[in-house]
C-alpha positions, -999 to +999 in steps of 0.1 A: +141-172+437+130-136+420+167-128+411+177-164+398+148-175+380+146-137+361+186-142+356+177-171+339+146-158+315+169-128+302+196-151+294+179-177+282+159-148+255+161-146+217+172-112+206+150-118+180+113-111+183+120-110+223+106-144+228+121-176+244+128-207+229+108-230+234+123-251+261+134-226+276+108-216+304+102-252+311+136-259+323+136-235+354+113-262+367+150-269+384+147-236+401+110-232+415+114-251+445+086-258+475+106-223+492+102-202+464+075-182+465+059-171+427+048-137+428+020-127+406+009-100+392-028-087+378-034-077+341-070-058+343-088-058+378-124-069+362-150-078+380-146-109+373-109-110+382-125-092+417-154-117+419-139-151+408-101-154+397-086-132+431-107-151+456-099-187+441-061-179+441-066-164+478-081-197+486-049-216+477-021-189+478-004-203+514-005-237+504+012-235+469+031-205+482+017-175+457+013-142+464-004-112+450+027-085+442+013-060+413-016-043+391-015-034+361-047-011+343-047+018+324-080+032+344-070+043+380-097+038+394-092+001+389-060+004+399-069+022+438-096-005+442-072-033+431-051-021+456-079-022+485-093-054+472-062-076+474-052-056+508-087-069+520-087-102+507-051-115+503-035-091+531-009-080+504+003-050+497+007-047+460+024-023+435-002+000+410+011+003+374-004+022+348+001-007+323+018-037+313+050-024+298+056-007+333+046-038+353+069-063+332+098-039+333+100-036+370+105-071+372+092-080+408+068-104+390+071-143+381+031-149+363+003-130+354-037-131+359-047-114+323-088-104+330-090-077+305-110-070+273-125-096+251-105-086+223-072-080+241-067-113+260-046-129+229-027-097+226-021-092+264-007-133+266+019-123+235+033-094+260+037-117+290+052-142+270+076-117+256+082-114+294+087-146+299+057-145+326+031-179+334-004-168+327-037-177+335-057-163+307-099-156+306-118-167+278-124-160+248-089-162+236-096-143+204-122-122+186-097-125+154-083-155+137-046-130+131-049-121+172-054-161+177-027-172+156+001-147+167-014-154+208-003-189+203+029-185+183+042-167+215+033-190+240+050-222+220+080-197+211+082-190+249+073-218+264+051-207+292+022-223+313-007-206+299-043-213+318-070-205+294-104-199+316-123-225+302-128-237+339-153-266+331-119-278+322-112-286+360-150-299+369-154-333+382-191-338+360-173-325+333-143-353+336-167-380+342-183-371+310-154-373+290-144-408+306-173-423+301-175-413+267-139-422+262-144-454+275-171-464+245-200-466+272-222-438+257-218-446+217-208-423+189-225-390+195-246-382+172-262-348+187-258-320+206-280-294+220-266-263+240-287-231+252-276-199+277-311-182+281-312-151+302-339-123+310-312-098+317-317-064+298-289-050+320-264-081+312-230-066+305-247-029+312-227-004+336-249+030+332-235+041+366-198+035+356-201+046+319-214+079+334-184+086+360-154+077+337-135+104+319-113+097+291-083+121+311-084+086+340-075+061+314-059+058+281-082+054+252-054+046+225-037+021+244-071+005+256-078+002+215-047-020+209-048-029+171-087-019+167-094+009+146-088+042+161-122+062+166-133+089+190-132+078+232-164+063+243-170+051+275-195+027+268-172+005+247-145+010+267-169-003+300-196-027+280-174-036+256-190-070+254-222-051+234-198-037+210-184-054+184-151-053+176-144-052+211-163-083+216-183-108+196-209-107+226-226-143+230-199-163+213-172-150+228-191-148+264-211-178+266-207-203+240-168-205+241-172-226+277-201-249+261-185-254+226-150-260+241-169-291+259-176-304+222-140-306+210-126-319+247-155-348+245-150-352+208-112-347+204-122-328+170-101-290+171-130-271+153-165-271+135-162-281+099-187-256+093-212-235+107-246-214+098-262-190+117-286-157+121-299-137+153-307-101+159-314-072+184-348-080+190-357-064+221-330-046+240-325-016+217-296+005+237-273+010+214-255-023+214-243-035+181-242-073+191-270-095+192-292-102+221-306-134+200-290-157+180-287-194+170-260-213+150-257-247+136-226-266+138-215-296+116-186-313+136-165-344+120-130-355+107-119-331+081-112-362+058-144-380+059-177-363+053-198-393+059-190-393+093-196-367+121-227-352+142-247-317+143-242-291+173-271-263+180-266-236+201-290-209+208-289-179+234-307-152+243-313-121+263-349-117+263-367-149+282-347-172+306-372-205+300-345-235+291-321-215+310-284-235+305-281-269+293-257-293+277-269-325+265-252-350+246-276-379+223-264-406+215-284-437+195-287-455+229-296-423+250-282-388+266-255-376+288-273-345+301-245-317+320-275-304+339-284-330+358-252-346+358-268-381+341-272-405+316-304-416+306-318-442+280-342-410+271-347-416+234-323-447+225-335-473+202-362-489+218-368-529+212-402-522+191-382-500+164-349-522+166-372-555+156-385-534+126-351-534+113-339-568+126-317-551+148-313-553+189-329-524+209-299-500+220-304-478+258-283-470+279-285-477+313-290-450+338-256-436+351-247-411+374-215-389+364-203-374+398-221-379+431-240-352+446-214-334+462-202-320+430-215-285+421-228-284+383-218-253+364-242-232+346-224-200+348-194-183+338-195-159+367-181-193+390-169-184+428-140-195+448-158-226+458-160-246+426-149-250+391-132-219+390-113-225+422-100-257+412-093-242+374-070-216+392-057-241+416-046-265+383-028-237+369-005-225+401+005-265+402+016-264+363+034-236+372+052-250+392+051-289+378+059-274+341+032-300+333+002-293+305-028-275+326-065-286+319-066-259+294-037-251+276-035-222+249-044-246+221-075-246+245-088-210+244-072-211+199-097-241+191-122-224+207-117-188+192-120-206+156-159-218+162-161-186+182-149-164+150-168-190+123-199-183+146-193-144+144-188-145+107-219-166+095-242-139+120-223-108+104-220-116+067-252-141+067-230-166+044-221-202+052-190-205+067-157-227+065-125-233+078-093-228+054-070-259+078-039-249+056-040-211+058-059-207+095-085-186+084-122-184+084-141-184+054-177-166+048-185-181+015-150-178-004-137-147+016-117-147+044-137-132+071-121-095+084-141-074+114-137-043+093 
């Protein structure tokens, strides 16, 4: 299967741009068979690619017949404890490479796990589609509205199953949700409040790490991509996610799984438009992004500005009271993603409906998944829930060729409210969406990280 199915791939390639058409990758569906066994191969050993994405493949590797094969990072440390991990946990013996240009040009790999940098995981799916390589991709897609748009041109050019780790995506609350609502049973939604509230002044800090790396064990220019060159530091090379460009921080971290909920419940791509401020209010290490910050979103068709509903998110670093919650408000009531219910709470009771001459409007109570099903409050999901079932979605489509919960259009929709978010924090302006040229606007001015 290795030698046909890459036989195919090269000859199938444009020599142009070194990407596939776009049928092309589809079409060896006629070649991965129940017997042929899809190698993959890891792009960044994370910690969460050591916590979460190689224990929920593990989980389902003999029964859809994947295997661990390779490693790819540019820090060898990562690279000897990938090794060990996988060894531990998958009983594989997998190849080290130093980085991705080495691991695709050995081609003993059919797909990819890409768990790198915030602001690389766009730029690392255009090389494996280049390869011709399956991916299952972490969130956020895109810090940059030019790393979004080329990320997706190369997975339509190449037609590949791309996973993006929006893994409430694969939850059974989550689906119920969207029936119900998709059904007409909960009403136009009219409101919708989201909050990630932590006490965590070590969140995304590694002060042990940041103190044993050396600049000689990894490569600093290739780690920057298409950032600006400046001097090697380890911090933003390890706790990237404080630093921005690297990282927007809480958009790209947090609010990318609740606000991809909004456009999968809605079916709207993107916010219309979005306000929003925060700070560094407490944890003053040296971080450039904030440890507080709230954003309004105003969501509805692009066409029609009469119609449509408000979003607020808010996160912070510094008290944990509210902790993580999704709720939905409709006039009759709320779909609440904590508790996994819908209430009449604050529906149109019959004493203001007679003011009005109107009928009283509540919901009735509803359960959305029975209590077996574990709710999500965190991206840092094991093997033995959304995560595992996210991962286990993507190794059918692989072999299926079918759409995956979250396809690449996915993780784009959500880098756009991600990127709007950044720019109205950064520049303090109100911020659009240009539909015709795909770029966000901070008053009149497309919005750059520089």
């Amino acid at each position: 299967m290795k030698r046909t199915r890459r036989g195919f791939i090269k000859q199938s390639s444009l020599t142009a741009g070194g990407l596939l058409v776009g049928s092309t990758a589809s079409s060896y569906a006629k070649i991965i068979g129940a017997n042929d066994r899809v190698r993959v191969g890891i792009v960044g050993f994370s910690n969460r690619c050591r916590g979460s994405l190689v224990p929920a493949m593990v989980r389902h590797q003999e029964a859809m017949n994947f295997e661990f094969a390779a490693v790819s990072d540019i820090w060898n440390r990562r690279r000897t404890e990938a090794v060990a991990y996988v060894k531990e946990k998958a009983g594989a013996s997998i190849t080290p490479y130093r980085n991705n240009e080495e691991l695709y040009d050995k081609g003993e790999i059919d797909a990819v796990i890409i768990s790198t940098a915030d602001f690389q995981h766009a730029l690392h799916t255009v090389e494996a589609a280049n390869a011709g390589m399956d991916a299952y991709v972490e969130k956020p897609f895109a810090e940059t509205m030019a790393d979004a748009r080329v990320g997706i041109k190369a997975v339509k050019d190449a037609g590949i199953i791309v996973q993006i780790g929006s893994q409430r995506r694969s939850g059974a609350n989550y689906h119920a949700a969207k029936k119900y609502i998709d059904e007409g049973h909960f009403g136009d939604i009219v409101y919708v409040n989201m909050t990630w509230n932590v006490n965590q002044p070590g969140r995304w800090r590694l002060p042990k790490l940041t103190k044993e790396i050396r600049e000689s064990d990894t490569d600093w220019t290739r780690y920057l991509m298409n950032r600006p060159y400046e001097p090697w530091d380890p911090r933003k090379y390890l706790e990237y996610r404080l630093f921005w460009p690297f990282s927007s921080g809480i958009p790209g971290q947090w609010m990318s799984h609740q606000i991809d909920t909004v456009h999968w419940f809605s079916g709207l791509a993107h916010p219309r438009s979005v306000a929003a401020n925060g700070g560094i209010y407490l944890w003053k290490d040296g971080r450039k992004n904030f440890d507080t910050m709230t954003a309004v979103f105003d969501y509805g068709p692009t066409d029609n500005p009469e119609e449509g509903f408000q979003v607020v998110y808010s996160s912070r670093f510094t008290n944990s009271a509210g902790g993580v919650k999704e709720i939905y408000y409709s006039n009759g009531g709320e779909l609440n993603l904590a508790t996994n219910k819908v209430t009449p709470a604050g529906g149109l009771s019959e004493k203001q409906a007679t003011k009005m001459g109107m009928s009283s409007n509540l919901l009735p109570e509803y359960d959305l998944a029975d209590s077996a099903v574990k709710v999500v409050t965190s991206a840092n999901t094991g093997a033995d829930n959304t995560t595992s079932l996210h991962m286990l979605n993507w190794m059918e489509c692989v072999r299926s060729r079918e759409t995956p919960n979250a396809p690449v259009e996915v993780g784009y929709n959500h880098s756009i409210a991600n990127i709007m978010t950044t720019a109205a924090l950064r520049t303090g302006k109100f911020v659009t969406f240009d539909e015709e040229r795909q770029e966000v606007l901070a008053g009149n001015e497309v919005f750059h990280y520089s």
